[in-house]
N, C-alpha and C positions, 0 to 999 in steps of 0.2 A: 909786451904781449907774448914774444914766446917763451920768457923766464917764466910764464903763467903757466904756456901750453907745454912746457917743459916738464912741469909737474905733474899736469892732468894725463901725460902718455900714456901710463900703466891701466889707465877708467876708460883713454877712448881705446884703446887696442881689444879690451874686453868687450866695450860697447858694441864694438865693429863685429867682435867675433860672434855675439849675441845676435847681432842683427841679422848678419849672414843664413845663422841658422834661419831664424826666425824667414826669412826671403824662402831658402831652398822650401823647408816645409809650407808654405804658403803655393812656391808654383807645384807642386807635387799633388796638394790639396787642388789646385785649379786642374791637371791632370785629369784629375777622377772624377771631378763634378764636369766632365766634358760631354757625358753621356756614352753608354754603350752599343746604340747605335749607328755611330760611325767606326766602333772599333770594327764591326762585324758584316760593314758591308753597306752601310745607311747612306744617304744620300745627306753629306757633311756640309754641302754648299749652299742651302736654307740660312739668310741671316735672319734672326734671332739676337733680341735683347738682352743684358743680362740682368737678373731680377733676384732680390733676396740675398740668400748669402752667397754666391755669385759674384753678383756687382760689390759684396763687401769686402771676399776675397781678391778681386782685382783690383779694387780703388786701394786695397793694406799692400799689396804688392809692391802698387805704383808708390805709398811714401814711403815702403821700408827702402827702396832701391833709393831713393833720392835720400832716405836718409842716411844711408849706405856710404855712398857720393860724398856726403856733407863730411863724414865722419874720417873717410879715407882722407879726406884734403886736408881737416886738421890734423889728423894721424900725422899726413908729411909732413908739417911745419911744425908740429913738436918735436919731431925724430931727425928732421935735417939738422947739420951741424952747421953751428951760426962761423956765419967769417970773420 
């Protein structure tokens, strides 16, 4: 398996870097859909569900990170040197 994952290092390291992106713009995007009435003073402490695209950009968050995770681990075992 790692003479496999040996191969594939150049695909996951792009993948990884891809997804990265795709993470930061995604919490950046949850930033501004947070509303501007707590930036200016609003009473923030109101929970509230999250609905629409919302819960769609939370629930992409949650698998890009995990898929983040997934990709960094095989990253290391392609890239570690076998003994």
């Amino acid at each position: 398996m790692q003479q496999f994952l040996i191969g594939l290092a150049p695909f996951l390291q792009v993948i990884q870097i891809l997804i990265s992106v795709a993470v930061a713009v995604l919490v950046v995007l949850q930033a501004r859909t947070g509303g501007l009435g707590s930036m200016f003073g609003g009473d923030s402490s109101l929970y509230r569900t999250r609905r629409g695209l919302e819960k769609t950009l939370y629930e992409a968050t949650i698998g890009l990170g995990i898929a983040f995770v997934v990709f960094a681990f095989l990253n290391v075992l392609a890239t570690r040197p076998a003994f």
